[in-house]
C-alpha positions, 0 to 999 in steps of 0.5 A: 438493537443494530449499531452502525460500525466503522471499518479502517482499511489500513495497509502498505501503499499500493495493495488495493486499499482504495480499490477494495472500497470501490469493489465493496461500493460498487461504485467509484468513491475513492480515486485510485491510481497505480503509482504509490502514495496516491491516497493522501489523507483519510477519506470516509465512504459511506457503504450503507446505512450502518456501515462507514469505510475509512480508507487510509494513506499506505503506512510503512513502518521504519523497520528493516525487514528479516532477509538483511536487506536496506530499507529503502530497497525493501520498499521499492522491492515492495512497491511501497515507494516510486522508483524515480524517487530512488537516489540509488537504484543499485541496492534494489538490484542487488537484492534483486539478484540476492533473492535468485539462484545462481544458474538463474 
């Protein structure tokens, strides 16, 4: 007895959720773009006829993350987050700069 499943692609925003569903369709089915958030709400793709894809919207959680680092510079650092929306972009620098080694 073969039962139809349904997979949830879940993940930070901008990784390639959109563009994995395309590869496995083969096919455009979801519209992909470079810039973060560009998948908005749930979108379903049907892959065959016992398999359903549902691409979500990039989750990001409120947590700072292990390094100290602010949350909003983490983000950015990711590309979780567009930069123009950044108020200030020092903090992303200097954890830039906090990750390399001095003679760099």
């Amino acid at each position: 007895m073969k039962k139809a499943i349904t997979v949830g692609v879940v993940g930070y925003p901008n990784v390639g959720k959109s563009s994995l569903i395309n590869s496995l369709k083969r096919t455009r089915a979801v519209g992909v773009s470079a810039t973060p958030g560009y998948t908005k709400v749930l979108q379903e793709v049907q892959l065959d006829s016992k398999v359903k894809l549902i691409d979500s919207p990039g989750v990001i959680f409120e947590d700072s993350d292990t390094n100290g680092e602010n949350n909003s510079s983490s983000l950015l650092l990711r590309n979780c987050v567009s930069p123009d929306t950044m108020a200030d972009p020092v903090p992303a620098a200097t954890a830039i700069c906090a990750r390399c080694k001095v003679e760099q």
